[in-house]
C-alpha positions in Angstrom: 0.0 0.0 0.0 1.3 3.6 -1.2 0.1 7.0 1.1 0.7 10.4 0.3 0.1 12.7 2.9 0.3 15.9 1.8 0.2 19.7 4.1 -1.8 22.9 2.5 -2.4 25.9 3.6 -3.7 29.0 2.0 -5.0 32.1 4.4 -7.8 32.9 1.8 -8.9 29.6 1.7 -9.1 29.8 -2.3 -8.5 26.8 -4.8 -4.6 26.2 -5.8 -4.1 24.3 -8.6 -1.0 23.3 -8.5 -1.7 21.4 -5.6 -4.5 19.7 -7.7 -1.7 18.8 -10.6 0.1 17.1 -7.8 -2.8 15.1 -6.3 -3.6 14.0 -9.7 -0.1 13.0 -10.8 0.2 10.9 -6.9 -3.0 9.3 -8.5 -1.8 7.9 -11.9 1.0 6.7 -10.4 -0.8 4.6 -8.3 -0.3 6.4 -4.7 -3.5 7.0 -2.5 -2.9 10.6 -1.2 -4.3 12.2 2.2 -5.0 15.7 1.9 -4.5 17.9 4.9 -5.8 21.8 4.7 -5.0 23.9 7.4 -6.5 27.1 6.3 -8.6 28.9 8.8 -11.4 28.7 6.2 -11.6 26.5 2.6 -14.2 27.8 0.1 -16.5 25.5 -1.9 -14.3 25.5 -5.1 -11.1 24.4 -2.6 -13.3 21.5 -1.5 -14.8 20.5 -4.5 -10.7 20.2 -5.6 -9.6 17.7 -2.6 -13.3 16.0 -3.4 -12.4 15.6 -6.7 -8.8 14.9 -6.9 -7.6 13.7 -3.3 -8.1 9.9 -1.9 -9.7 11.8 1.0 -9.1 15.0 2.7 -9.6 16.7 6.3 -9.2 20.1 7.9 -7.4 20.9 10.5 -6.4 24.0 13.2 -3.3 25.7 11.7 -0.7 25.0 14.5 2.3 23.5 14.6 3.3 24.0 10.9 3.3 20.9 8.5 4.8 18.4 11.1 1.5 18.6 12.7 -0.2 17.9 9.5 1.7 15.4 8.8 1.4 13.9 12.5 -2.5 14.5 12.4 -2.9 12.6 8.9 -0.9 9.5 9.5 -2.7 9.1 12.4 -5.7 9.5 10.8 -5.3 6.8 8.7 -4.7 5.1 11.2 -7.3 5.6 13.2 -10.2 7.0 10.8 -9.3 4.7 8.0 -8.0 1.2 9.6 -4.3 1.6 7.5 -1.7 -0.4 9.1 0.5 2.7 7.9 4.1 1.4 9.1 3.0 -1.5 6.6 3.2 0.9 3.7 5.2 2.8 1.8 4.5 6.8 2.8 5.5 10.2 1.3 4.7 13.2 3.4 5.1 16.7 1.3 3.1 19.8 1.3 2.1 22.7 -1.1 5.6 24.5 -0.8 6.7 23.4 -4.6 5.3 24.2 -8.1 5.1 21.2 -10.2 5.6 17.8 -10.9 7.4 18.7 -13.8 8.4 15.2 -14.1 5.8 12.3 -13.3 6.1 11.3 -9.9 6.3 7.5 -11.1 9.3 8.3 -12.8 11.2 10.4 -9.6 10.1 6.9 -7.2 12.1 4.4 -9.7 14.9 7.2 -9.7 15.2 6.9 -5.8 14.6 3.0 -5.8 17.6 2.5 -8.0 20.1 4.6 -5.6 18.3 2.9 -2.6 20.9 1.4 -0.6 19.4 -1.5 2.4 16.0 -1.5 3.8 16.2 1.3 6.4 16.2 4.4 4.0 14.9 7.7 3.8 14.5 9.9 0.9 14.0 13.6 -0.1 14.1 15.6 -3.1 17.1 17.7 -2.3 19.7 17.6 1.3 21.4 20.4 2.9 24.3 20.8 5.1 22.8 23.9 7.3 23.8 23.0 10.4 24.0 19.4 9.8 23.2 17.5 6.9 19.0 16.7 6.7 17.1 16.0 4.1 14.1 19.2 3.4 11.0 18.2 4.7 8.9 19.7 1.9 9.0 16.3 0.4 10.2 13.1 2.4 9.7 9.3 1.2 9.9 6.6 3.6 9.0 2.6 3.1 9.1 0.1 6.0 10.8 -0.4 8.7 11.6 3.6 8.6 8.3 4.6 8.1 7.2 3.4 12.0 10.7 5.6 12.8 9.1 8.4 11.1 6.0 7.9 13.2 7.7 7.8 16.2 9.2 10.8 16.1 5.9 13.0 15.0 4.4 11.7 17.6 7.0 12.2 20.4 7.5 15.8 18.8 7.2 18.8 21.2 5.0 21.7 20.1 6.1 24.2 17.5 5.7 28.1 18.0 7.5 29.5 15.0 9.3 28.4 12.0 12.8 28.3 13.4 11.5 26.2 15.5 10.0 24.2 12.7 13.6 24.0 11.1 15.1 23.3 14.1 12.9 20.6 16.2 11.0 19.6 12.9 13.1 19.3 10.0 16.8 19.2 11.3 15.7 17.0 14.2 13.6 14.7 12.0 16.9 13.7 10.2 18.9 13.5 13.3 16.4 10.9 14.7 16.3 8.6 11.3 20.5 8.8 11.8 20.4 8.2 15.5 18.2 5.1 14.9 20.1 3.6 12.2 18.7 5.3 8.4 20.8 5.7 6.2 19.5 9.6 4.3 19.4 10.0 0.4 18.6 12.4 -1.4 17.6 12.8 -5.4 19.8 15.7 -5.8 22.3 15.4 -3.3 23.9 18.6 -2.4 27.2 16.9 -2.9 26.4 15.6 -6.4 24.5 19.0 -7.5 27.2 21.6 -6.9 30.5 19.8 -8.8 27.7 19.5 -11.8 27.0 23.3 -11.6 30.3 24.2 -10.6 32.2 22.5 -13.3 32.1 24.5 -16.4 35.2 24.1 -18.1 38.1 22.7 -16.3 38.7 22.9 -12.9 41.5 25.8 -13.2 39.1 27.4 -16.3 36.2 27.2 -13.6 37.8 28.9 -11.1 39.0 31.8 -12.9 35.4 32.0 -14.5 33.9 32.0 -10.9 36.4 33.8 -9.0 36.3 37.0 -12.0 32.8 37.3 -11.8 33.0 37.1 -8.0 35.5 40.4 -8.7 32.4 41.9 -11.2 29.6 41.2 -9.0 28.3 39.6 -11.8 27.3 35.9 -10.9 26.6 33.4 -12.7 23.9 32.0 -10.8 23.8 34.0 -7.7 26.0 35.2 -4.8 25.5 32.5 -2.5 25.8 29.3 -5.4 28.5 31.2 -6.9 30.3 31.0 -3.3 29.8 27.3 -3.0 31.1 26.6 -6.3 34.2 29.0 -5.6 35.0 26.6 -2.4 34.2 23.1 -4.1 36.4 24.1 -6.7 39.3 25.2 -4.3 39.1 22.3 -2.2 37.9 24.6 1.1 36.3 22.7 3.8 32.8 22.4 4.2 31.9 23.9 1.1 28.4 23.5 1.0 27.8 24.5 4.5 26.0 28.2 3.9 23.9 26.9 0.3 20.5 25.7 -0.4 20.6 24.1 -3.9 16.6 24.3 -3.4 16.7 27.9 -3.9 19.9 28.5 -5.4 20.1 26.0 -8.1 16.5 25.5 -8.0 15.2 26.6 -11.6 18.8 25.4 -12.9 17.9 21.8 -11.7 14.4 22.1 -13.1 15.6 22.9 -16.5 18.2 19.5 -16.4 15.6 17.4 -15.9 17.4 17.1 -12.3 14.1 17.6 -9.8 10.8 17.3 -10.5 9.3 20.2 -8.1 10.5 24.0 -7.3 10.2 26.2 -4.5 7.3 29.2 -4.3 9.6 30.6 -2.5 12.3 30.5 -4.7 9.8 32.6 -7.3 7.5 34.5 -4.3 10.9 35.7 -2.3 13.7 35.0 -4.7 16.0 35.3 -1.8 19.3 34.5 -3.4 18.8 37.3 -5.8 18.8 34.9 -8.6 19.2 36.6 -12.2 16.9 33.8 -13.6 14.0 34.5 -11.7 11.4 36.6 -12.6 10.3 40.0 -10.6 7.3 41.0 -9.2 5.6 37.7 -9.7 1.9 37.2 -8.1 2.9 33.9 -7.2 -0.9 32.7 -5.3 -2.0 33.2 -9.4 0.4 30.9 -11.0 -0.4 27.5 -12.4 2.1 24.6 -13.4 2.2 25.6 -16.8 2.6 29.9 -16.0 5.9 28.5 -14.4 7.0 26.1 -17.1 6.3 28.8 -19.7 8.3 31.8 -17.4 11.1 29.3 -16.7 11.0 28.3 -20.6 11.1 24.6 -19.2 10.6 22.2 -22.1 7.6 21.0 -23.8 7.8 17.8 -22.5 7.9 19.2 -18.7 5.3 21.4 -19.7 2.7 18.3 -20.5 4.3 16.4 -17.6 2.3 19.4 -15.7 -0.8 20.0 -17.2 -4.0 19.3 -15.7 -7.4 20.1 -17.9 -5.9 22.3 -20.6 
């Protein structure tokens, strides 16, 4: 048995559909999805959506950020719907990320093929902020990790704030799966991601490119990634310690086929100062395909996207 559990929120309570697209695309690949709103209100049209295009959906208060959504629906289906959960295979993501811009199905197979042992977890994309974790805006899990997961949700203290839902949620979700054993991989490890961006010519041509544009101001992806690449490239240590290829390569890995999924953020917030990213972007309007088309991802991403159109 496959779950999805999936965190969304939206203050208005108005439909988002790229939320549907993802629901949809859980669906033909043959995952059952759980969808848990906590907006303080959700209009008819929202509804109708999760009706429509969810296995089942619930509501919820909005505290405690998306650990608590993802606490409260597990044990929902536990509960509610009779699942032996820790006998399935579970992904817990939330409405953070435009896309899939590659089918799901596709993105599982990926991570089954670098699956090493039974007692693995899996995100999207790692970071070494602090310690390395894998970002808990997507997070797959298959037995015996998944009753791990569990475990730690439920034995999770409150959460007033979102450093505290970096630092207890996300950072010490991946502490407890190393503590007890899992081994964390991600589809576009941190340490795999920056040599590919960093290496554009030789190492010595790379370094000069990098390091002159460092001297211009004029980056070639932005100040941060730039930085990272600069220290890979030199051999400094910890060179990946102050990037988050999420944001910073984030459209870059879209366009390689690399990750199916980007960050709102990433186009809401740009916070990198990317070059790439659009301005002024009413990101609560977009659909799957406005970001394909701004992005200029390929034709075959875009269909991988599309919902009724």
């Amino acid at each position: 048995m496959k779950w999805v559990v999936y965190a969304a929120y939206r203050a208005d309570g108005n439909q988002s559909p790229h939320v549907v697209d993802q629901l949809i695309d859980y669906r033909r690949a043959g995952w059952k999805t759980l969808l848990v709103d906590a907006s303080p209100v959700v209009s008819a049209e929202r509804q109708r959506d999760w009706s429509e295009s969810a296995t089942a959906w619930m509501q919820r208060p909005n505290i405690g950020y998306d650990f608590a959504s993802y606490r409260d629906g597990i044990e929902h289906l536990r509960s509610a719907c009779r699942i032996d959960i820790d006998a399935a295979s579970l992904i817990m993501t939330n409405d953070s990320c435009f896309g899939p811009f590659i089918p799901m199905a596709d993105i599982v197979v990926r991570l089954e093929e670098r699956r090493s042992g039974d007692l693995v977890v899996h995100g999207i994309t790692d970071s070494y902020e602090f310690h390395h974790h894998l970002q808990s805006y997507w997070v797959y899990s298959r037995p015996p990790a998944v009753s791990l997961v569990r475990r730690f949700l439920l034995d999770l203290p409150p959460i007033h704030g979102v450093q505290e839902a970096i630092h207890r949620g996300e950072l010490g979700l991946s502490r407890y799966l190393a503590e007890n054993g899992c081994a964390l991989q991600a589809l576009c490890p941190t340490r795999e991601i920056i040599p590919r961006f960093a290496l554009l010519h030789s190492r010595p041509l790379s370094i000069l490119e990098f390091g002159l544009r460092r001297r211009l101001d004029a980056p070639r992806y932005n100040r941060e990634t730039d930085r990272a690449c600069l220290r890979y490239l030199r051999g400094k240590p910890d060179p990946f310690a102050n990037v988050n290829i999420s944001i910073g390569l984030g459209a870059e890995m879209l366009r390689a086929k690399l990750s199916p999924l980007l960050k709102r953020r990433l186009l809401a917030e740009n916070p990198y100062d990317a070059k790439s990213i659009p301005s002024d972007l009413d990101v609560d309007s977009l659909t799957n395909l406005d970001v394909a088309r701004l992005l200029r991802v390929g034709s075959e991403r875009q269909s991988a996207c599309r919902r009724f159109w």
